[in-house]
N, C-alpha and C positions, 0 to 999 in steps of 0.2 A: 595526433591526439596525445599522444605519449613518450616519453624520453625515449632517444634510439637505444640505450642500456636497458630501458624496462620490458620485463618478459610480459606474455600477455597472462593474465591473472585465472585464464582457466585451463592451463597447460597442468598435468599433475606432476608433482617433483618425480627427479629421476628413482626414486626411493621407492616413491607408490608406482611408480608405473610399470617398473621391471617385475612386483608382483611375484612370478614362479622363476626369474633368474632369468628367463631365457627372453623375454619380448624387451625388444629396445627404449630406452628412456626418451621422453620426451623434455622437455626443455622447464627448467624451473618455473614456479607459480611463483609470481609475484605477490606481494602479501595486496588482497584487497579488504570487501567488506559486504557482510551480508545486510540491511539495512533489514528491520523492522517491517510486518508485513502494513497495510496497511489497511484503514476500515473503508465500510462500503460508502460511497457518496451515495449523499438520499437522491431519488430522481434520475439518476443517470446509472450506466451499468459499469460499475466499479473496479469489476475483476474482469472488463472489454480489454484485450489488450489495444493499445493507441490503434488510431487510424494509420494504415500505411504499414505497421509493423510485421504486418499478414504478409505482404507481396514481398516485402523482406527475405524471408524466408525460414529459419530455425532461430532458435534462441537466444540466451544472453547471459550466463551466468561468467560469474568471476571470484575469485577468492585463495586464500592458500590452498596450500594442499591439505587433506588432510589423510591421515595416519591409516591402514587397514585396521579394519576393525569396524564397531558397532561406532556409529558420527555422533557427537555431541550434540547437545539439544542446543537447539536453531532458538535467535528471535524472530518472533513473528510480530505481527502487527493488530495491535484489537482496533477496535473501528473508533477510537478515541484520538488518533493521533499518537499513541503512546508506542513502548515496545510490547511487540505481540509475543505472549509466551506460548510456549507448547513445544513441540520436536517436529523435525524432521522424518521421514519418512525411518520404518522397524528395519530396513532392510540392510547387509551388509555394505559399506558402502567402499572396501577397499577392493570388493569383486571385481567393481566396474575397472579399474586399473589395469588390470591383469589378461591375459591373454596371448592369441598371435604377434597382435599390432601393439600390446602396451598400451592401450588407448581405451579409457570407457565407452563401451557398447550398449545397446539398447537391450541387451539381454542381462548384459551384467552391472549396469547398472539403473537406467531407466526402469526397467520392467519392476525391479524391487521397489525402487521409491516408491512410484507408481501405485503399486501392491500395501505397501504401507502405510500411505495415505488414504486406501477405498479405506484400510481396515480401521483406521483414525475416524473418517470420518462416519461410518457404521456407528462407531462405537461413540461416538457424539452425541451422533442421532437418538442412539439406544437412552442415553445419559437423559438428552433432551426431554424424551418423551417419559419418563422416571420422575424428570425435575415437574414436569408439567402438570400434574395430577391435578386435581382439584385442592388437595390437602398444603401443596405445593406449589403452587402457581404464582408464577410471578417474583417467586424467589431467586437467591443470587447464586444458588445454581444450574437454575434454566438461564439465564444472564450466559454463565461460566459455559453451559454445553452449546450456546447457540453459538459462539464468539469460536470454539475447539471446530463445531462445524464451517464454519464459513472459514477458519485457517484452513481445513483440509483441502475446502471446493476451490480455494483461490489458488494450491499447489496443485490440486489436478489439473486447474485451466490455466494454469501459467505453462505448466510442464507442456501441456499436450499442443501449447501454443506453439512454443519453441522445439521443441520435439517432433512437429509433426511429420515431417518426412523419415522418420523411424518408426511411423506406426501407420497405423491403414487413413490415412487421409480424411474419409469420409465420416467415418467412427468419431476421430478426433475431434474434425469439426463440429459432425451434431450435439457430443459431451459436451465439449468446450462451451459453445453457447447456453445450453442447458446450466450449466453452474453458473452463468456469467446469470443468468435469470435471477436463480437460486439465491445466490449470493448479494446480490441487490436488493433483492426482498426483504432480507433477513436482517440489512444492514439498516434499512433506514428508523426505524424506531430505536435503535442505539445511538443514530449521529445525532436524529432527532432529541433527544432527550440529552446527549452531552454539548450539542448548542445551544441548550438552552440554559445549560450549570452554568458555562461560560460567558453567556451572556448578560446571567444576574447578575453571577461575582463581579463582571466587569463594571456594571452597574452601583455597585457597592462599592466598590475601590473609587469611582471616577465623582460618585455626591459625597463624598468624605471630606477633611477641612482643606484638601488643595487641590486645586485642580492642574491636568499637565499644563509646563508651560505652551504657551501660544507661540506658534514659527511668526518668526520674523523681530526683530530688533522694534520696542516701544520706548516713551520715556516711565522713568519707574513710577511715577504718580498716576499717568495714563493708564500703564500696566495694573496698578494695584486695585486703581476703579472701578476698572474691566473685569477681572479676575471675582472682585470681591461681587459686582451683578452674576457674573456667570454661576458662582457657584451657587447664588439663592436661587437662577431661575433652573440651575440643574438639578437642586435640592427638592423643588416644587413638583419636577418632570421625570426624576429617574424612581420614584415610585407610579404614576402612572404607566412608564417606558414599561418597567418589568412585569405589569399586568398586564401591558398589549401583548407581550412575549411572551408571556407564560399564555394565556389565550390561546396566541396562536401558533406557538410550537406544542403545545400539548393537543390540541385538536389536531395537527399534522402526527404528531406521534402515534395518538390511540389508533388514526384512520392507518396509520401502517404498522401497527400491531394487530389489526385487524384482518390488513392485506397478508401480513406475513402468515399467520392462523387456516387464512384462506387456502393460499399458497402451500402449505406442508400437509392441508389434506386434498390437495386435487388431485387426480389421477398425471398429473403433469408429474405431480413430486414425485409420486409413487417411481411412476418412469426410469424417475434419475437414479431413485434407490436401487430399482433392480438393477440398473447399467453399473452403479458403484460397486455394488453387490458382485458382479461378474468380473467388474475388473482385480477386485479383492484375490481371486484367483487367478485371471487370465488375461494376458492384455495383449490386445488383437497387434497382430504383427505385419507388414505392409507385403503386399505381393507382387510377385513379378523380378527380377534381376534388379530394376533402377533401385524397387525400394528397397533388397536387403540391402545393397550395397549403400544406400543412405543411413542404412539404419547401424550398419559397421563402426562408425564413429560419433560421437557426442560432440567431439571439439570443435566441427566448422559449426553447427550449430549456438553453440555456445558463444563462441566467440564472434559471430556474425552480431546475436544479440547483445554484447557488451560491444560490440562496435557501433551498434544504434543509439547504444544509451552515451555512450561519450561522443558523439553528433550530437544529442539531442541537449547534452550540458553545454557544448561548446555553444549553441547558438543559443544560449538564457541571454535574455537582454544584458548590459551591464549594467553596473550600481550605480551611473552617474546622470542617468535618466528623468531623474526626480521621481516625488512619490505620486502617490494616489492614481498611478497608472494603470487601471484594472484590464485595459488590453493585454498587458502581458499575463496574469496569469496562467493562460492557457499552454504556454509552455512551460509553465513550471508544473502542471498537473502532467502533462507528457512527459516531463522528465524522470518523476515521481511513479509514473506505470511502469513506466522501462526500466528504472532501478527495481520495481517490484519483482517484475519478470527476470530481470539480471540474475537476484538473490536465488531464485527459485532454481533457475538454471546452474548456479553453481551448485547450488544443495545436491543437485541431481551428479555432475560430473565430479565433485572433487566430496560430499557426501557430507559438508556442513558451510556454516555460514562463513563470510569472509567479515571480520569484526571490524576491518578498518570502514567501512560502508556505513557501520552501524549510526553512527552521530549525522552524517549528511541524509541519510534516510528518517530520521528523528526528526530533524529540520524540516524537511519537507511537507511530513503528518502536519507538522504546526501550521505548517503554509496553506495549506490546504483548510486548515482545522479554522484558520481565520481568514480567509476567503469566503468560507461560506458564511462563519458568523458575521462577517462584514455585509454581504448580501442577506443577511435574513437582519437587522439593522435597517438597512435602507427600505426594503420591501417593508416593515412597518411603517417605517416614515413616511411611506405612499400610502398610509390608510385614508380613508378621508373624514374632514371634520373630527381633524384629534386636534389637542390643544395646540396653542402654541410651543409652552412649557415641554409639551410632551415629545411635539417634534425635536425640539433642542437637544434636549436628553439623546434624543436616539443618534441624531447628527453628532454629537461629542462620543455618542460610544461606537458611531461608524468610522471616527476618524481615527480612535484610541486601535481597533481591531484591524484597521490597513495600516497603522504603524505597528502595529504586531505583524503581519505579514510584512511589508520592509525587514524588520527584526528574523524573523526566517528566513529571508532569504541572505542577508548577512551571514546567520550562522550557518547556513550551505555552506556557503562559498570560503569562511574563514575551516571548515571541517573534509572539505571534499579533499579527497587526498590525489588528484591528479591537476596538479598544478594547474599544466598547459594544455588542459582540455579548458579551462576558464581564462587563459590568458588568448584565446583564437580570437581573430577576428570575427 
């Protein structure tokens, strides 16, 4: 997957790792990259980690080392496809480094992240429900605390994914799912509502006075005939198009602003709160000999999960495939979980983000971000008895948003900074 010169990216330099002088150095961190967390997909659970990465076994982070001391503030990912801001977990994170073995532990470093994140995500919570008032509602800092909560639950259930053989098993998994709930919920009336920003603007750019050119070689008089019908019957159809849209993304939005409303007062949530609440202070630690001894080091963990995630690059289709292939998506959204979970895992082991990651995770949000506007496009165009006009419209801004996806996956692949995980068979 990797040059034979290249170190694996969540090894900590020999710098951080000697710690008190005395635990031996581990092998240089290769420079990698924390990518952007990522927002929730509406309908599906977002912060799931992949099928299969369960029986796997522990995590996946990668990145420099970084420095003893308090970690620099992490990107995260808001549920736009964008970079997600906020930090990283309050905890020290050059502790984890230091010790017998030189190697980050579940005590010294998991436990704090961990601990820093309940108390992020408390303190969201807290924000939310501030923002929320009646006097307040609906404002763009209930927006800001829902977006700081759903960062924190996505690093609890990434951590606890990758992590788990360092912590009690059972715990884990019930948490984990729990926030994967959570965080779905929370998500969909954000994606909802910037699918449907994106879908207008795209609708405004695409009835303007040119339209993209058409694939394939015409003669220029042919082309100019064609061109110049299209753009009157898209001018006719991309204001009808954007009223079906707005329709029917904002009836999906309210119904899951509704849901999410639902969902933060049910005794379900409550649940999760107390659980956060308790881990804020204490984070169940595994029993028995197997698990302290699993719980000793972060690294095979870690690196097990950046060994998933560059399997999971190596096998992207390649670029020469042609377009409007929408069977492959599905491993680009799998690649895009495992990079999330990678970033998450390094925050945890080396105690900040690896920046080289940052641009190919960027990529991806967009991939993702027009996949679905591409399928919520078509799904109007299966309304029935809409106009002609009106289907056209939605057909040119389906084909405009899977040539945005093509365009993401390009910029992956020119951004991914591991060569020969893209050049495998």
């Amino acid at each position: 997957m990797r040059r034979p010169d290249q170190q694996t990216t969540t090894r900590p330099a020999p710098e951080a790792t000697l710690g008190n002088g005395t635990g031996p150095a581990g092998p240089d961190a290769a420079p990698g990259a924390g990518p952007a967390a990522q927002p929730g997909d509406p309908g599906t659970g977002p912060d799931t980690p992949p099928a299969g990465a369960r029986s796997a076994g522990p995590g996946e982070p990668s990145g420099p080392p970084a420095a003893t001391g308090t970690p620099a503030a992490l990107p995260g990912t808001a549920e736009t496809g964008t970079a997600e801001t906020g930090t990283a977990g309050t905890g020290t994170a050059g502790a984890g480094f230091t010790g017998f073995t030189g190697e980050p532990t579940a005590e010294g470093a998991l436990a704090p992240y961990l601990r820093g994140q309940a108390a992020e995500f408390l303190r969201s919570l807290r924000l939310h429900h501030e923002y929320s008032a009646p006097a307040d509602a609906g404002g763009h800092g209930a927006a800001e605390a829902a977006r700081a909560l759903r960062r924190a639950a996505r690093r609890i259930g990434g951590s606890l994914h990758t992590f788990r053989a360092a912590l009690d098993p059972h715990w884990a998994d019930q948490l984990r799912g729990e926030l994967a709930w959570l965080t779905g919920i929370l998500a969909r009336e954000h994606a909802y509502a910037n699918r449907l920003a994106r879908l207008v603007d795209a609708l405004h750019l695409l009835s303007g006075p040119t339209l993209p050119a058409a694939r394939g070689a015409r003669a220029a008089g042919e082309a100019a005939g064609a061109d110049a019908q299209g753009r009157a019957a898209l001018g006719v159809g991309a204001a009808r198009a954007a009223a079906l849209l707005e329709r029917r993304l904002t009836l999906a939005r309210t119904r899951s602003h509704s849901a999410a409303l639902q969902a933060l007062g049910s005794s379900r949530f409550h649940a999760i709160a107390d659980a956060v609440a308790l881990l804020a202070s204490e984070v169940p630690a595994p029993s028995g000999h197997a698990g302290r001894a699993a719980a000793a080091s972060l690294l095979e963990p870690a690196e097990l999960a950046e060994q998933r995630l560059l399997t999971a690059v190596s096998a992207l289709p390649p670029d020469d495939t042609g377009p409007y292939n929408e069977a492959q998506d599905a491993a680009w959204h799998q690649a895009r979980l495992l990079l999330r979970l990678h970033r998450y895992a390094h925050e945890v082991v080396l105690g900040g983000a690896d920046p080289g990651l940052t641009a190919p995770g960027h990529a991806l949000d967009l991939h993702r971000d027009a996949v679905e506007a591409a399928g919520a496009a078509a799904a109007a165009a299966r309304t029935p008895r809409i106009a002609p006009a009106t289907a056209y419209a939605l057909g040119v801004l389906h084909a405009d948003q899977r040539h945005g996806v093509e365009s993401a996956r390009a910029a992956f692949r020119e951004t991914w900074p591991y060569a020969t995980a893209l050049a495998a068979p």
